[in-house]
N, CA, C and O of each residue as an XYZ file, in Angstrom:
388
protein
N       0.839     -1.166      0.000
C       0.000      0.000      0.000
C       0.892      1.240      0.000
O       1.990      1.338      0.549
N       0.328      2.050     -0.614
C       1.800      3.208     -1.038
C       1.329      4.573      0.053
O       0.242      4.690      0.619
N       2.139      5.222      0.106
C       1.964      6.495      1.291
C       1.180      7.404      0.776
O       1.628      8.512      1.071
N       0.402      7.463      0.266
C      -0.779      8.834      0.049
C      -1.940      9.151      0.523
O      -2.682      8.178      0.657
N      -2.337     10.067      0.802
C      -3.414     10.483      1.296
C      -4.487     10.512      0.641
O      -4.660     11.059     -0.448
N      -5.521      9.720      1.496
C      -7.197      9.540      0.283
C      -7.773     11.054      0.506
O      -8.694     11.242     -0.288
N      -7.593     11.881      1.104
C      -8.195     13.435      1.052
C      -7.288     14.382      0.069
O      -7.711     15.015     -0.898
N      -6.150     14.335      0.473
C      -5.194     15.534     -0.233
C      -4.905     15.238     -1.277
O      -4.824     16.131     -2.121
N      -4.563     13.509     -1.736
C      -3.882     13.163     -2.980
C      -1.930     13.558     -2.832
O      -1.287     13.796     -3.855
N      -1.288     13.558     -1.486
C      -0.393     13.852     -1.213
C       0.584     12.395     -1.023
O       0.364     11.361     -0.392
N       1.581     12.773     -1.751
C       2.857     11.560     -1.491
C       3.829     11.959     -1.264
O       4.158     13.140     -1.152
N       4.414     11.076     -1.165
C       6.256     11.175     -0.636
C       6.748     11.755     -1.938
O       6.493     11.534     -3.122
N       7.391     12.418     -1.414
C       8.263     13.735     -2.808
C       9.572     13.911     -2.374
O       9.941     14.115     -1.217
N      10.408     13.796     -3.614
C      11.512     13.876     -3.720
C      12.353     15.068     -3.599
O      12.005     16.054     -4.248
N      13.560     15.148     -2.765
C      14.194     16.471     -2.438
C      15.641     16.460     -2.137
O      16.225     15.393     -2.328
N      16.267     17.396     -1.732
C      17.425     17.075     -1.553
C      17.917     17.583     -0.062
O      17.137     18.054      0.766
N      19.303     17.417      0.146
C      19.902     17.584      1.923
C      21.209     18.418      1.725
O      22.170     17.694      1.464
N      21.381     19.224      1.759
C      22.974     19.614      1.558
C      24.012     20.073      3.120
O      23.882     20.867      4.052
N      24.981     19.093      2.714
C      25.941     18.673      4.174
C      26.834     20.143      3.652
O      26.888     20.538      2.487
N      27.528     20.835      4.915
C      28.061     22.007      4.896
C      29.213     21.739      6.073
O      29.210     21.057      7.098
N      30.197     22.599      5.438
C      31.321     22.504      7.024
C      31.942     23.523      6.568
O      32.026     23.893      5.396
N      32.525     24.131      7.802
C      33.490     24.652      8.319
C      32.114     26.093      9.342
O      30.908     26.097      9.586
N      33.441     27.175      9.638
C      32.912     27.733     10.840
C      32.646     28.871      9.787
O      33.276     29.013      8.739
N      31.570     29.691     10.250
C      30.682     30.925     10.255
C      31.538     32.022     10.176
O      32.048     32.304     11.261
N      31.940     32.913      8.997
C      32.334     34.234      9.143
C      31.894     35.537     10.449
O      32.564     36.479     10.871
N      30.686     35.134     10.756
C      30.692     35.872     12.382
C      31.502     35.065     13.268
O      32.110     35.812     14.035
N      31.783     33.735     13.494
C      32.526     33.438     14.515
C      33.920     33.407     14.206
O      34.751     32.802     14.884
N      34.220     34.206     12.957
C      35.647     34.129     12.509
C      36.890     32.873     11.790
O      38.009     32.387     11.952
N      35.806     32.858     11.024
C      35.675     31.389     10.084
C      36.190     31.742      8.544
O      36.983     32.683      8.516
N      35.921     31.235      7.454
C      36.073     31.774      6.453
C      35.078     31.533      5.690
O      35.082     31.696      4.469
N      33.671     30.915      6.705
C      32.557     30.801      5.858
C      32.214     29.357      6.180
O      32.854     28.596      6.906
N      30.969     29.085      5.442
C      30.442     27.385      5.297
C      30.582     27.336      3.905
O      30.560     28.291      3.127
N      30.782     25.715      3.561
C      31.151     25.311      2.308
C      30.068     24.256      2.175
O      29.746     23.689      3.219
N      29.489     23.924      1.111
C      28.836     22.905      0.626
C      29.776     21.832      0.904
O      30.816     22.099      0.301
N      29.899     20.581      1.635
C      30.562     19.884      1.124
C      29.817     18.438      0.098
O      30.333     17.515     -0.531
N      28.760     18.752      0.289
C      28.171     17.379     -0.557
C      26.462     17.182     -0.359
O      25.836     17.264      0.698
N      25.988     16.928     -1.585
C      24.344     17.261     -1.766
C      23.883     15.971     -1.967
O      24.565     15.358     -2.788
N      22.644     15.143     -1.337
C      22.114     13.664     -1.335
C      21.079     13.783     -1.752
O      20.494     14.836     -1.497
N      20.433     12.795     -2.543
C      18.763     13.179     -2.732
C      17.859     12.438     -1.119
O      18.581     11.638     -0.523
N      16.891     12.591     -0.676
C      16.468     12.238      0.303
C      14.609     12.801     -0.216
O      14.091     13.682     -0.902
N      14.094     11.395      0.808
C      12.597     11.576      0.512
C      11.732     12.014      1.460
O      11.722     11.422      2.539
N      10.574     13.472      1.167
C       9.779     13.720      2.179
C       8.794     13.052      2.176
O       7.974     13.152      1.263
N       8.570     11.838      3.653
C       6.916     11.474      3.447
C       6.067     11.867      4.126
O       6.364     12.570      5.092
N       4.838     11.572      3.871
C       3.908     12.409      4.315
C       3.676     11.555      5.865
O       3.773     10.347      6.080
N       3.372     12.562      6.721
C       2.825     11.626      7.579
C       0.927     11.260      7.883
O       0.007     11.892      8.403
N       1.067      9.912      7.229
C      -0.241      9.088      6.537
C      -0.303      8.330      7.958
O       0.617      7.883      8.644
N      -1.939      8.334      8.208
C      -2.093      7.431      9.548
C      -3.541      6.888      9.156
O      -4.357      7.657      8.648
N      -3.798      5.754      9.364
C      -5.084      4.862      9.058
C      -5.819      5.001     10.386
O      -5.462      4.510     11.458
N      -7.397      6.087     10.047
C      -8.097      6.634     10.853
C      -9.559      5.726     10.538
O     -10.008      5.463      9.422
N     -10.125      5.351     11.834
C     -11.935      5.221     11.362
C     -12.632      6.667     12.378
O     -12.598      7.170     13.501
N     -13.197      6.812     11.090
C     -14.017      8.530     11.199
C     -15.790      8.021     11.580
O     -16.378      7.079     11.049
N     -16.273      8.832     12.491
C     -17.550      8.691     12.679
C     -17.934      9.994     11.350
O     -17.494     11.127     11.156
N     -18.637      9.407     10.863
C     -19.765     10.357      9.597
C     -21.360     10.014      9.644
O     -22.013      9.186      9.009
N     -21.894     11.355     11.045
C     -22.805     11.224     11.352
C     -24.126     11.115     10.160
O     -25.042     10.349     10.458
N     -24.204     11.752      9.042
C     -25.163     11.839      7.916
C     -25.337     10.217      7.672
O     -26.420      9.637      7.756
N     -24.057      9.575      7.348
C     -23.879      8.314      7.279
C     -24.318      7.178      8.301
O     -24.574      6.032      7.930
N     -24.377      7.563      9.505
C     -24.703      7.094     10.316
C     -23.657      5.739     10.779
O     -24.018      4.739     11.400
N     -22.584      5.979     10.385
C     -21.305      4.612     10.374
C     -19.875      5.460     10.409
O     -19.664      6.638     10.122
N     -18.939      4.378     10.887
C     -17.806      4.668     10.553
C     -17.145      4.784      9.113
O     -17.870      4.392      8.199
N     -16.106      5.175      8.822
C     -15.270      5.565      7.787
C     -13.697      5.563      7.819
O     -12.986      6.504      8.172
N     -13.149      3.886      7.227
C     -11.702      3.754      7.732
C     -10.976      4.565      6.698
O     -11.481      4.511      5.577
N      -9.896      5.309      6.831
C      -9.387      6.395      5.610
C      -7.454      5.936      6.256
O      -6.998      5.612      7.352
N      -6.987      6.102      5.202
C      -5.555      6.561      5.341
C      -5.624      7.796      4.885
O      -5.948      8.187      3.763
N      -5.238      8.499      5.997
C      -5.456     10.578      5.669
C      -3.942     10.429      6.147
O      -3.234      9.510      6.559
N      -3.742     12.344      5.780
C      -2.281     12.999      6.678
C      -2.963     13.478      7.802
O      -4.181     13.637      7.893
N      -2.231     13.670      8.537
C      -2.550     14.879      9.950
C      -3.171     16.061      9.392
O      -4.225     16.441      9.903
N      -2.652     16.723      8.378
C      -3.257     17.781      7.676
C      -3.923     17.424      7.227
O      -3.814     17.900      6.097
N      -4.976     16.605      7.253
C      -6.441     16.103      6.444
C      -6.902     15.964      7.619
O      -7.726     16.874      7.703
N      -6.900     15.331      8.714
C      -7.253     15.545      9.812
C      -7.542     16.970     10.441
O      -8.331     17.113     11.376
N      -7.016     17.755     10.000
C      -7.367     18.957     10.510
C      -8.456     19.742      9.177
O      -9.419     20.457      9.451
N      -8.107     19.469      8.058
C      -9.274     19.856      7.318
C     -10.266     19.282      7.915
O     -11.270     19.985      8.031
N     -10.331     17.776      8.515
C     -11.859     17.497      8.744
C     -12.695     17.487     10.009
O     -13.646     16.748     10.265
N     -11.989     18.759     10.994
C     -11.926     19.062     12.267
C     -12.396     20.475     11.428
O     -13.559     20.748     11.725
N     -12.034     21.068     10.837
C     -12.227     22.056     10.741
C     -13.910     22.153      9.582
O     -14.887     22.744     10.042
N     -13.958     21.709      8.604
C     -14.890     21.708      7.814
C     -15.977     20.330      7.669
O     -16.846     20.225      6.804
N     -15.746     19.566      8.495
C     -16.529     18.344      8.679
C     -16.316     17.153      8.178
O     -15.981     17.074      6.996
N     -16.450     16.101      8.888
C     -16.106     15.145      7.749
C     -16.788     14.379      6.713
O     -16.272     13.402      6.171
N     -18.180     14.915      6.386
C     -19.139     14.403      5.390
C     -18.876     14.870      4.284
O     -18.984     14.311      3.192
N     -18.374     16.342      4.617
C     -18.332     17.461      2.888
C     -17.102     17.419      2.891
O     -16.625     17.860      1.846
N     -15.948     16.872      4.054
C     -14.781     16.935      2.898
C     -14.519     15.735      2.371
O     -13.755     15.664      1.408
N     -15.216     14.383      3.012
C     -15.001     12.982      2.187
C     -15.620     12.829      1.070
O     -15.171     11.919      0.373
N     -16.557     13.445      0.627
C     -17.310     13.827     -0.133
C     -16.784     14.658     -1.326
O     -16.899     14.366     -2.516
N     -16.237     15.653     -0.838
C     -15.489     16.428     -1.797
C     -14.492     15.276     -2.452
O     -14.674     14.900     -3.610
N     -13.536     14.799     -1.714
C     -12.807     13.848     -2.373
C     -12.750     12.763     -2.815
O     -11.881     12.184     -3.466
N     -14.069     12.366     -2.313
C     -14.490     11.131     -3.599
C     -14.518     10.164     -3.136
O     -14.920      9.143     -3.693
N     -13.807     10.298     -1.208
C     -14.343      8.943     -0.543
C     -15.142      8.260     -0.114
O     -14.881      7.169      0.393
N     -16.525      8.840     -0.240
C     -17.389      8.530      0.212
C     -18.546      9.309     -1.008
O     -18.336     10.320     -1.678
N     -20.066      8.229     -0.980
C     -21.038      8.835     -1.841
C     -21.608      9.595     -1.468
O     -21.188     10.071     -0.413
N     -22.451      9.992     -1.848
C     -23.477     11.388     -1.492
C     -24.680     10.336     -0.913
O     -25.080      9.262     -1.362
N     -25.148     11.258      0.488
C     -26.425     10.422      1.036
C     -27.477     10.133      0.647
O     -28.065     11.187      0.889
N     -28.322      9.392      0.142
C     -29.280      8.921     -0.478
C     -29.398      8.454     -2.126
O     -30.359      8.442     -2.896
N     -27.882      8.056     -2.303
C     -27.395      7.240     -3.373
C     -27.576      5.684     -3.361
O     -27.112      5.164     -2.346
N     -28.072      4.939     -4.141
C     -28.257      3.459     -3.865
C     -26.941      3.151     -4.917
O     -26.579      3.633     -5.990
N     -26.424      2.068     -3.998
C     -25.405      1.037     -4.945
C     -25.956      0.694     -5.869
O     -27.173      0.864     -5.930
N     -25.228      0.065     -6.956
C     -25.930     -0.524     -7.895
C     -25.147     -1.694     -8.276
O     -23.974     -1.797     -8.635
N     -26.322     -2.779     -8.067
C     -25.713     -4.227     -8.099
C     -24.965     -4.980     -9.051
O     -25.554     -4.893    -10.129
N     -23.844     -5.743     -9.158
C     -23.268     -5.555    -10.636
C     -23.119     -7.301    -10.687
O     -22.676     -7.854    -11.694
């Protein structure tokens, strides 16, 4: 299962780290030097939540970020699962296949 978020559509993204040495021209140095640049990966931090979604009247298991968590503290969690496509609109029937 890969690291993304079912609200944001957010993944681990690629970036870089750059290692530096020597001492600081204020502390009487002759400066910092690059000494060497790595690629390194930001991931998101993804946590597997079950959400009460009162309209729904049930739970709702999601792998969100923390920052989706707070969108759905902040704006609810019916209209923003909704917005993103995790969930149907209330008074939709399945359709049997």
């Amino acid at each position: 299962m890969s690291r993304v978020c079912q609200v944001t559509k957010r993944g681990t993204q690629v970036g870089g780290s750059i290692a530096r040495r020597g001492l600081p021209k204020k502390s009487g140095g002759v400066g910092l030097r690059i000494t060497g640049r790595t690629k390194r990966n930001y991931k998101v931090n993804v946590q597997p939540k079950r959400i009460w979604v009162p309209e729904l009247g049930q739970h709702v298991t999601v792998r969100i970020s923390t920052r989706a968590l707070r969108t759905i503290a902040k704006n609810g969690a019916y209209s923003t699962l909704l917005k993103a496509g995790v969930i149907r609109p209330v008074g939709t029937k399945q359709q049997d296949s």
